[in-house]
C-alpha positions in Angstrom: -1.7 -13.8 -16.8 -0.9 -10.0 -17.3 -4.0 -7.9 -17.6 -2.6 -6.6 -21.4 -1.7 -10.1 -22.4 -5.3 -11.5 -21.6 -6.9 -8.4 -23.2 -4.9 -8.8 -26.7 -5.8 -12.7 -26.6 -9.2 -11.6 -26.0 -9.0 -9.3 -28.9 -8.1 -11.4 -31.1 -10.5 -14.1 -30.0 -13.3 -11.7 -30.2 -12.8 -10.8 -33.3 -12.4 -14.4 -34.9 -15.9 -15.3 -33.1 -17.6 -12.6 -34.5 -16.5 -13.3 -38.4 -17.1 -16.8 -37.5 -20.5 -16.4 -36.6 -21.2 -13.6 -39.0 -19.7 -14.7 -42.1 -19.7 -18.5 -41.6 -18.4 -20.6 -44.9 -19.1 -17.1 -46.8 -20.7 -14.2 -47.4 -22.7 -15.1 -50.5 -24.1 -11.4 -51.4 -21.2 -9.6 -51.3 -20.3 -12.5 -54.2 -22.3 -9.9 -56.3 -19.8 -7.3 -56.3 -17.2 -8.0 -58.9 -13.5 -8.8 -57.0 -12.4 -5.4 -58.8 -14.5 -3.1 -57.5 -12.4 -0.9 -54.5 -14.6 1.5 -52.0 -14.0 4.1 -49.5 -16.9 4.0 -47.0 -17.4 6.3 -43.5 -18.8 5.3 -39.9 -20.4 7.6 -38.2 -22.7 7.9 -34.9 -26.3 9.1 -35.1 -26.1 10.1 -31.5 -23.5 11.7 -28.9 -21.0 8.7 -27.1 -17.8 7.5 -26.1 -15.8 5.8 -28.4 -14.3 2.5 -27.6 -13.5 -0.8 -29.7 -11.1 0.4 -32.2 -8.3 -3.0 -31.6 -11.2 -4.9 -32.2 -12.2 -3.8 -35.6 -9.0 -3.5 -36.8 -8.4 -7.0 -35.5 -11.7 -7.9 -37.7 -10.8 -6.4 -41.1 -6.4 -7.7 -40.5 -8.4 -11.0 -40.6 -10.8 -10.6 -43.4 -9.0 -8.9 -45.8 -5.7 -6.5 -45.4 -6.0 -4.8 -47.8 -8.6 -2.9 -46.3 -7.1 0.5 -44.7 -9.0 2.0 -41.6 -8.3 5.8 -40.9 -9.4 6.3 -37.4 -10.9 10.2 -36.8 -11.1 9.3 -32.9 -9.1 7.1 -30.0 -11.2 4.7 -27.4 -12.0 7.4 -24.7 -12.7 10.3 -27.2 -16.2 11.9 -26.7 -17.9 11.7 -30.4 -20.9 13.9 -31.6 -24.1 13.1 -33.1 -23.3 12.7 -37.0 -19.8 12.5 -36.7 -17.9 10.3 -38.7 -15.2 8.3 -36.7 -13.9 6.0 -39.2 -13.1 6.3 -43.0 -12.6 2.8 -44.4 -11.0 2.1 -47.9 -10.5 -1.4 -49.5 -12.0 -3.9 -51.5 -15.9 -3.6 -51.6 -16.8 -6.8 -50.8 -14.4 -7.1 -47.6 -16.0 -3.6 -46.5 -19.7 -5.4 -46.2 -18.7 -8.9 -45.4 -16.8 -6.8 -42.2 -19.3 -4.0 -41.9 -21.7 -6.0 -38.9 -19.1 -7.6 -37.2 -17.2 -4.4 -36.8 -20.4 -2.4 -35.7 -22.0 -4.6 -33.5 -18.5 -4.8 -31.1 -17.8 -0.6 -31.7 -22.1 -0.2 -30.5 -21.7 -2.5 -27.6 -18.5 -1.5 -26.1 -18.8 2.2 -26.9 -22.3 2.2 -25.1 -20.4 0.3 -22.1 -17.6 3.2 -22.2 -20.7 6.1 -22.5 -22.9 4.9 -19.9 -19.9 4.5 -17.7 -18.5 8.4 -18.4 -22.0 9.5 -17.9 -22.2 8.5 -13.7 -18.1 9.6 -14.0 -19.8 12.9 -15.3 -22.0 13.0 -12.2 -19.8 12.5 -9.5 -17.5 15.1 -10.4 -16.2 16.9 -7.4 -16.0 13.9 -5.4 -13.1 11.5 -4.1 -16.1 8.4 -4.9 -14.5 5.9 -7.2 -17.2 4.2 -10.3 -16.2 0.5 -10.1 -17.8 -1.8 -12.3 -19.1 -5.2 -11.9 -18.4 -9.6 -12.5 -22.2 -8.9 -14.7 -21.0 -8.5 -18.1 -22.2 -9.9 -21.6 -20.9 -13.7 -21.8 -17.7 -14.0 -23.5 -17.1 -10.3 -23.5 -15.5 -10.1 -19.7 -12.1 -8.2 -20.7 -13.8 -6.5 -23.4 -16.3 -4.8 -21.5 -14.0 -4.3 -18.6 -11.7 -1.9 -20.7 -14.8 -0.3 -22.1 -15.5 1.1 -18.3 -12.1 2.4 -18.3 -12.9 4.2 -21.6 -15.1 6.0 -20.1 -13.5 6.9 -16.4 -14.6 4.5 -14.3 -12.6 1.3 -12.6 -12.4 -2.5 -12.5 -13.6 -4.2 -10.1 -12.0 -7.6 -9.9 -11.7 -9.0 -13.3 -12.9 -12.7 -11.6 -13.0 -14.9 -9.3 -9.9 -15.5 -9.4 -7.9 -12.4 -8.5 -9.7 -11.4 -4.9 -11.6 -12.1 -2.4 -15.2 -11.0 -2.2 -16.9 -12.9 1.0 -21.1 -12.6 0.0 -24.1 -13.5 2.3 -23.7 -17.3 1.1 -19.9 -17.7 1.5 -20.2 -16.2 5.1 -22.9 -19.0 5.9 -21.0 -22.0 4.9 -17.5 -20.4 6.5 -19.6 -20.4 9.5 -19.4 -16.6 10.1 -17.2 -13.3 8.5 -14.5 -13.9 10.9 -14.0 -17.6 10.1 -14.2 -16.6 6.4 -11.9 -14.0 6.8 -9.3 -16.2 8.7 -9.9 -18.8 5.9 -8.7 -16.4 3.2 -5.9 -14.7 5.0 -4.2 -18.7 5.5 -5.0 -19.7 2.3 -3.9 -16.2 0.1 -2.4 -13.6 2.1 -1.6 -11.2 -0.7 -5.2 -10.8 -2.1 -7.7 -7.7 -2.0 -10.2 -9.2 0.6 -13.6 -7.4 0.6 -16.7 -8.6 2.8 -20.7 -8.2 1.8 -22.5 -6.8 4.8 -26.0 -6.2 5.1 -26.2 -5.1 8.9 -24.1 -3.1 11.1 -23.4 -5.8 13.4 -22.1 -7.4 9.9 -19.8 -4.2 9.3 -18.9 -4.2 13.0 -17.7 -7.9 12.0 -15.9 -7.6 8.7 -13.8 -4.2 10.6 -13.2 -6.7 13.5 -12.0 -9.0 11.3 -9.7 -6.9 9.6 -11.4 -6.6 5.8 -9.3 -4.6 3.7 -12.5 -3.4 1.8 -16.4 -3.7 2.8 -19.4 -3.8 0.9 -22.4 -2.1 1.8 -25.5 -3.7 0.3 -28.5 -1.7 -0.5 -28.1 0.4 2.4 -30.2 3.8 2.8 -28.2 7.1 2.5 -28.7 7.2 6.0 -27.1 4.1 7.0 -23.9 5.0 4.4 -23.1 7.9 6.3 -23.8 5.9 9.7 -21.4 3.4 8.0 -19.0 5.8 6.8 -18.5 7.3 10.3 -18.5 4.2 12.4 -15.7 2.7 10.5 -13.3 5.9 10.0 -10.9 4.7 7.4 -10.2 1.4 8.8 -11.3 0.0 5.6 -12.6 1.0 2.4 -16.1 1.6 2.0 -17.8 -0.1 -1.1 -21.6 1.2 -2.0 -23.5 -1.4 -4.1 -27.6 -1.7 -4.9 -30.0 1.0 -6.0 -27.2 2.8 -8.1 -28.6 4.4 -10.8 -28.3 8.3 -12.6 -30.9 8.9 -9.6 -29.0 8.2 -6.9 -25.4 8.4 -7.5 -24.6 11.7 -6.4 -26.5 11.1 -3.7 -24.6 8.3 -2.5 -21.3 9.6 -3.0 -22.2 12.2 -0.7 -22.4 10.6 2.1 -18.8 10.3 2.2 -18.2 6.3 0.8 -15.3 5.3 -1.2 -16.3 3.6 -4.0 -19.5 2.7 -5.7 -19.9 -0.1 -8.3 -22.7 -1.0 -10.1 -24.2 -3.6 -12.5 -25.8 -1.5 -14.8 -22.3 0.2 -16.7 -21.9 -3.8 -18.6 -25.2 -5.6 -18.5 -28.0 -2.9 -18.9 -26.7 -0.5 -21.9 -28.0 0.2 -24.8 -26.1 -0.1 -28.2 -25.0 3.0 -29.8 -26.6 3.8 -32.8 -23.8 3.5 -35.9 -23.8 3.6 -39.3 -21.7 3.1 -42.1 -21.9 4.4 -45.3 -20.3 3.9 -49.1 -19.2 7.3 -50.4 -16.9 6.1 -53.3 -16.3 2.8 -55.3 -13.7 2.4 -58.0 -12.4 -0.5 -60.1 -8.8 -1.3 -59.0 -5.8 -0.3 -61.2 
């Protein structure tokens, strides 16, 4: 399935789970609000991020209630500031609230994917090292998150299991070795990104032999990247992965490696702190 196509149904599937779950058989006090009574209401951030989610909220309030018009202050990507409002919201009152948690809780998780993510872009400026992310996202939130690292700069790794190869310590011991592995996937898939997991340098020596197209370097010291980098001289790309943090980055990509990915840009953020805020009800005319 095309990237875009999954992403929309994903979208849209998001969004449905989230009212479900939220607003269940109904939202019983936002039933306190006469059906009359119209609102304009603003979303802003209490702290600086990246802004990404905006298909899904307006996915959220199209099924709720559309009638409700969203004025968007900012695109996914856009850097916001502390107190800045981002969204201006205008509708019935009672669709506003009954949509108001969904729509934050989705904006505060994938903008703090898309923030952490374009704060390690931020730090290896300069260099040709590429910030891939990870298969450890939040459960049912694979595409979702995965666009959020875009958001902020970085890359996809692959989405799944499905769409490469990625030969780890327990794959190579029941292939019966990286070059048996490697021959394995070659018959069985020719046209798929093939990457190995090494842990050694006898292991990269194995995966180059091989013929790898990419090689993962696991928890390997600074010292041993740029022993790593040299040894295989662009026959294959060089993938960093363990110990990656704000600490080290910069670090790493210095030694000379291609890409690093790490876990932390989908399953260790923190939400963005968001608000949103009546400014104006009305009766409707």
């Amino acid at each position: 399935m095309h990237y875009y196509t999954a992403l929309a149904e994903e979208i849209r599937a998001n969004a449905a789970h989230l009212l479900a779950e939220d607003v269940g058989p109904g939202d019983m006090t936002a039933q306190l609000i006469p059906d009359s009574q119209w609102a304009k209401a603003n979303v802003i951030t209490r702290e600086p991020a990246v802004l990404c989610g905006v298909a899904w909220v307006d996915e959220i309030f199209r099924r709720l209630d559309s009638r409700v018009i969203l004025h968007w202050q900012a695109a996914d990507g856009n850097r916001l500031e502390a107190d800045q409002t981002f969204l201006t919201l205008e509708g019935p009152a009672r669709s506003l609230l009954t949509g108001e948690r969904a729509a934050l809780n989705v904006l505060q998780t994938l903008s703090a994917t898309a923030t952490a993510t374009r704060r390690y872009v931020d730090l290896l400026a300069g260099t040709d090292t590429r910030l891939l992310d990870t298969r450890k996202t939040l459960p049912n939130m694979r595409l979702a998150q995965k666009y959020a690292v875009t958001c902020g700069g970085g890359h996809n790794h692959r989405i799944g299991l499905w769409d490469a190869f990625l030969i780890k310590e327990n794959h190579i011991a029941a292939c019966g070795g990286i070059g048996a592995a490697v021959k394995e996937a070659r018959k069985l898939a020719s046209d798929l990104p093939l990457e190995v997991e090494v842990e050694t340098f006898a292991e990269l020596d194995a995966a180059l032999e091989a013929g790898a197209d990419t090689i993962m370097l696991d928890n390997f010291s600074l010292e041993e990247l740029r022993e790593a980098v040299k040894r295989t001289a662009g026959r294959a790309t060089l993938e960093a992965s363990g110990n990656v943090d704000a600490t080290t980055l910069r670090a790493i990509a210095d030694t000379g490696v291609n890409c690093i990915s790490s876990g932390a840009l989908t399953k260790d953020i923190k939400a963005i702190d968001l608000s949103m805020r009546i400014t104006e009800t009305y009766s409707e005319s």
